[in-house]
N, C-alpha and C positions, 0 to 999 in steps of 0.2 A: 571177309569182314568189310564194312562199308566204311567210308569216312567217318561218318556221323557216331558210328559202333566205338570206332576207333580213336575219337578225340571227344569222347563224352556229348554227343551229341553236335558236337562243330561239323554245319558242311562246310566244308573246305572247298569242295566244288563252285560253289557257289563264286562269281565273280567278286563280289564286296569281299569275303573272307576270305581266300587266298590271294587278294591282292591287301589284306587288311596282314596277314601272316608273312607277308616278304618286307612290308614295310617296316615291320618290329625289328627286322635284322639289323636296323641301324641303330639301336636303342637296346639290348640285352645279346647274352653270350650265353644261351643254359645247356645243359651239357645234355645228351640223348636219352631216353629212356624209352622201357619196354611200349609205352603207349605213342610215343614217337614216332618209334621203328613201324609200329602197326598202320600209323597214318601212313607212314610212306609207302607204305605196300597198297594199301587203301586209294593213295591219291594216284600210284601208279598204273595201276587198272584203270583207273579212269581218264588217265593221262591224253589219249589218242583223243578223248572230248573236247580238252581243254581249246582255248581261241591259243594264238601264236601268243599276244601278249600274256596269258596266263601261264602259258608254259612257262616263259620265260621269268618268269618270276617265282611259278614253285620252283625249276634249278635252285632259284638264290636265297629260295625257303631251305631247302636240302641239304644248301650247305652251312647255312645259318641259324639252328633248331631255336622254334623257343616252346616252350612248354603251353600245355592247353590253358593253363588259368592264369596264364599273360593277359589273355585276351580279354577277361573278364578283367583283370587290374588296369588296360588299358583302357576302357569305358568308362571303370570309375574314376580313375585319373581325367581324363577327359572331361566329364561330367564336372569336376571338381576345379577348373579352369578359372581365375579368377577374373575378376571385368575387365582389368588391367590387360589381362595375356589375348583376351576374346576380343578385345578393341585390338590389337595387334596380330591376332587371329582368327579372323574371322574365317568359320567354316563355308566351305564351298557346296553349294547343294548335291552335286555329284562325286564327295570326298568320301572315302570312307573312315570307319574308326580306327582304323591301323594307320591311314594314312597321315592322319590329323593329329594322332599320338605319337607319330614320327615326328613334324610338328613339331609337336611342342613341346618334347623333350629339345631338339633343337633349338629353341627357342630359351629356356633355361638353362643350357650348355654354354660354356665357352664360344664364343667364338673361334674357328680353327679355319683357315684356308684349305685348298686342295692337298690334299693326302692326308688332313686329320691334324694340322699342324699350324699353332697361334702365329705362329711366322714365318718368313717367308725372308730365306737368304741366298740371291743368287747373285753370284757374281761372273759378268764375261769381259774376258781379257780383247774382243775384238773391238775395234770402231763399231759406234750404232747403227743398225741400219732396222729394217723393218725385219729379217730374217731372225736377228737374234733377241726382237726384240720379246720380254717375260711380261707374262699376265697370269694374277693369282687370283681367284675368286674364293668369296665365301660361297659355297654351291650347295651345302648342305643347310644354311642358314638362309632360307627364303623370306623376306620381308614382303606382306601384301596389305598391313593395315598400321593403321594406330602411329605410335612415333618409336623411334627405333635412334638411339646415340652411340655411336662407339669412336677409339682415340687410337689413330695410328702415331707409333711412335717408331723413328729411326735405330737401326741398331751400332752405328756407325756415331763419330762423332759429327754428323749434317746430314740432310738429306742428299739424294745423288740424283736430282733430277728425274723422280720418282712420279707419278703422279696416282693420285688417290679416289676413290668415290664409290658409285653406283654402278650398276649394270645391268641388266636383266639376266636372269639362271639361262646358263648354257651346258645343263645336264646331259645332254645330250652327245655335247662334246667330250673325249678322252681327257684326262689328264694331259697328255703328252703333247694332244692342238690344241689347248686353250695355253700353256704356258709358251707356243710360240707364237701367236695370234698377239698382232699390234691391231686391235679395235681401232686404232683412228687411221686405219692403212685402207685407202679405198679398193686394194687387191682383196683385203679378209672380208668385207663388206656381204657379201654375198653366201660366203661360208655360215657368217654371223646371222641373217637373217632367214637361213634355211632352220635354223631353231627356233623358229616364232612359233608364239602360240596364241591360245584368244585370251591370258593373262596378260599379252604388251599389250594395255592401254596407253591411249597417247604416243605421241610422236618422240618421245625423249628416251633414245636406247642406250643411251652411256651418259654421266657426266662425270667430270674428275677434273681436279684439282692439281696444275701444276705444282708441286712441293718447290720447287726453286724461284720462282720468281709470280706466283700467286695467279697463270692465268688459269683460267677455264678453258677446259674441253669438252665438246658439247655435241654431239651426229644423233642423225635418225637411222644412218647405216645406207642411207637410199644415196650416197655421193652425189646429192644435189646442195648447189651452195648459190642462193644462203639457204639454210636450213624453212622448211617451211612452218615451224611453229613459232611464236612471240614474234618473229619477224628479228629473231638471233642468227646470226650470223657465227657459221664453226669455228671461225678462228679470230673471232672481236678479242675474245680472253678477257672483255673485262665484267665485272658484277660487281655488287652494292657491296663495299664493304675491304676492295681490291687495295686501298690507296694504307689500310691498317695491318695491311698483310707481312709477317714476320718473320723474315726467310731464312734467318737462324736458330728460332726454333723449334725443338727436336720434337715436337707432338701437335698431331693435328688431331681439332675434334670433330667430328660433323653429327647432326642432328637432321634425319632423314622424317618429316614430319608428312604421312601419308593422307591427312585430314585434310591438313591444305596441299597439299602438291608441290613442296619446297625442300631444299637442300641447304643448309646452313653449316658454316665455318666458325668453330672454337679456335684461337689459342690463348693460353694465360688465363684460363678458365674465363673467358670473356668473348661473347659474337661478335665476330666481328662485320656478319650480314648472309644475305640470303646468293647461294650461289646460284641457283636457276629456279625457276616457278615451273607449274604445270605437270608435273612428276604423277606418273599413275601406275596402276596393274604392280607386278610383281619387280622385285628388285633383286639384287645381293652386291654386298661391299666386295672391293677388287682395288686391287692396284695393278698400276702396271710400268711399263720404262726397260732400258737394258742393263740396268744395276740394281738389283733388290736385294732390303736387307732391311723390311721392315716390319710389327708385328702389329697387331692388332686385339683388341679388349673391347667389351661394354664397359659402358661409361666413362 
C-alpha cells in the first residue's frame, strides 16, 4: 500500500507534509487508528528515501499520531488567521502548513517556559557563580512580527535578582544546557551562537532587565565590548525610563514591539520607557539569574 492509498491521498513522503505531520505533534494527542497503522507501514517502505532531517521527524510523527483530517483542519484553521495573529505572524515563504499551525496554536496558548510550564521555580543553595547560574526560555513560543506583551510576576515575596526579557530560540539546545547557560557569561558565548540562524537579524541577541535594581543587560554574544550596535555599551545598564524604575514591585510588564524594533517596561500598569531600540528577526521571553521563582502570562 502506498502513502497516498493509506492516508486518503496524503504523501507523506513529500518534504512539506511529513514535516507538516511532526510539527502537529505539538498541538493534538489522537489516539491510533487502522489507517494510521497503514501509514506507518506505508511511510516505512519508503523510509531508506527519506533525507536525515526527514527521518527524523517521522520517528517524532510515530510516536505522536495525529489523524489524517488534522491536516485538512490545520489549513483551515490557518487560512482563518486573523490580521491581528498574521501581523504577529507572518508566514515564512519556505514554512509549511504544519509548521505555521504549530505557530499559531502557540501563539493562542499560554505562555509556558521550558518543559511546558507558566513558571519557573528554581531555587540553589550555593553562592552565584556562572556554573549554577538558571536560564528558562519560552522556546516553543517564537515571536517574529507584530507586538507581543507579557508580565512576569515573582513568586516569592520580591524578586531575587532575577533578570527578565528577550532572547533569540535556542531550540536547538536541551533542556538541561539552556537551564545551565548564564547568556551574559563570555565562556557560553560561543555555545550560544553555534545556534544562529538567518532568522537573527540584527545585532541584539539578548536583552533583559535587571529585576533588582532596574539595569539593562544587553550582548551580541560576539564578547566585544562596547557592543557594536547604537554605540551601547554591555554593561552602561542604563535606558529611558531607569530613574522610574520600582524595585519592590512584584510584576514586570514588557511590550516587545517588532514594527519598530523596541523593548519597553510596564510597572503599575504604566511605561515606564523604552529598554533598547533596534530589536529584529526572531525572539522568545526568558529569564535568567541563580534563584528562579518566577511565572509568566500574556498581558
Amino acid at each position: 500500500m502506498s502513502v497516498q492509498q493509506a492516508t486518503g491521498g496524503h504523501n507523506f513522503t513529500a518534504p512539506i507534509d511529513c514535516l507538516s505531520a511532526c510539527q502537529l505533534r505539538a498541538t493534538s494527542k489522537a489516539l491510533r487508528s487502522s489507517v494510521e497503522k497503514s501509514a506507518e507501514l506505508a511511510c516505512l517502505e519508503s523510509f531508506s528515501e527519506f533525507s536525515e532531517p526527514q527521518q527524523s521527524l517521522f520517528k517524532l510523527w510515530r510516536t505522536n499520531w495525529m489523524k489524517p483530517f488534522h491536516f485538512l483542519q490545520a489549513g483551515r484553521t490557518c487560512k482563518r488567521a486573523t490580521v491581528e495573529e498574521k501581523a504577529m505572524l507572518p508566514q515564512y515563504s519556505d514554512e509549511s502548513t504544519g509548521e505555521y499551525y504549530h505557530h499559531l496554536v502557540m501563539l493562542r496558548a499560554p505562555l509556558t517556559f521550558d518543559g511546558g510550564k507558566a513558571a519557573v521555580h528554581h531555587m540553589e543553595s550555593e553562592e552565584p557563580t556562572d556554573s549554577n547560574n538558571s536560564l528558562a526560555i519560552c522556546n516553543n513560543h517564537v515571536m517574529r512580527g507584530g507586538k507581543h506583551y507579557s508580565s512576569f510576576k515573582c513568586l516569592g515575596n520580591y524578586f531575587n535578582e532575577e533578570s527578565v526579557g528577550v532572547i533569540r530560540p535556542l531550540s536547538g539546545l536541551s533542556d538541561c544546557n539552556i537551564h545551565s547557560i548564564n547568556p551574559f557569561s563570555p565562556s557560553a558565548f560561543e555555545t550560544l551562537l553555534e545556534e544562529k540562524t538567518d532568522k537573527w537579524e540584527g545585532g541584539v541577541q539578548i536583552c533583559h532587565l535587571n529585576t533588582d535594581g532596574g539595569a539593562r543587560y544587553i550582548s551580541d554574544w560576539r564578547n566585544e565590548e562596547p557592543n557594536p550596535f547604537d554605540d551601547e555599551p554591555f554593561d552602561d545598564g542604563e535606558w529611558e525610563g531607569r530613574d522610574k524604575y520600582d524595585p519592590d514591585c512584584k510584576e514586570i510588564g514588557m511590550l516587545l514591539d517588532l514594527v519598530r524594533g523596541t523593548l519597553s517596561v510596564y510597572q503599575h500598569g504604566q511605561r515606564l520607557g523604552t529598554l533598547v531600540k533596534g530589536l529584529a528577526g526572531e525572539y522568545c521571553w526568558s529569564v535568567s539569574g541563580q534563584h528562579l521563582a518566577v511565572s509568566i502570562r500574556r498581558g
